[in-house]
N, C-alpha and C positions, 0 to 999 in steps of 0.2 A: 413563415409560419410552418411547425414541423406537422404535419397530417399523418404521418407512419401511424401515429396510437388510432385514428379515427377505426371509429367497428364498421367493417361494409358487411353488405351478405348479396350473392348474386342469385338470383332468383328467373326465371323464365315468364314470355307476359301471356303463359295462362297461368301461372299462379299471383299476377302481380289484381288480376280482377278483369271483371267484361265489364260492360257497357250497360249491360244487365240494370244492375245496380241503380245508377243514376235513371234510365226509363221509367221505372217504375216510380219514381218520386214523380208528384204535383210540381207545378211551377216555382207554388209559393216555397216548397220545400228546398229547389233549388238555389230558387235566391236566398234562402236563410246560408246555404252551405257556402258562400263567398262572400255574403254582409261582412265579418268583420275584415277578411282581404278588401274590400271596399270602401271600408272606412279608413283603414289605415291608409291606401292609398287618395285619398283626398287629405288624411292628413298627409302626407308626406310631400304633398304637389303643392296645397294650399299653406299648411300649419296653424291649418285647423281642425278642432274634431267635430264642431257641427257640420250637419247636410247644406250641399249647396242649395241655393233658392233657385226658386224657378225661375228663367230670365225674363224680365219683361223689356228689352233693349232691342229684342230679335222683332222685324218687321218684314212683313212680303206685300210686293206691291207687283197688284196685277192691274196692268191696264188695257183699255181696248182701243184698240187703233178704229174700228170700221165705222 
């Protein structure tokens, strides 16, 4: 594949943004900002586009010895 035509721009990483940014967002804010990177990767794992369920297969067993 020929990439010569692709456009770059080289930029410095104070101009590429801080960290700023994302602090100031709520949690809930965060996670909207990767919902659909996280959809797509359950589809792309599963090939599905519904949410996994919550597993009920998972068990912990504590016992007491004394």
């Amino acid at each position: 594949m020929d990439r010569s035509h692709y456009r770059v721009r080289k930029i410095s990483l104070e101009e590429e943004g801080s960290a700023t940014d994302v602090e100031d967002l709520t949690p809930k804010e965060r996670v909207m900002m990767v919902w659909t990177l996280t959809l797509q990767a359950w589809m792309f794992k599963e090939g599905r586009v519904d949410e996994p369920r919550l597993r009920r297969d998972v068990v912990r067993t504590i016992r007491s010895w004394s």
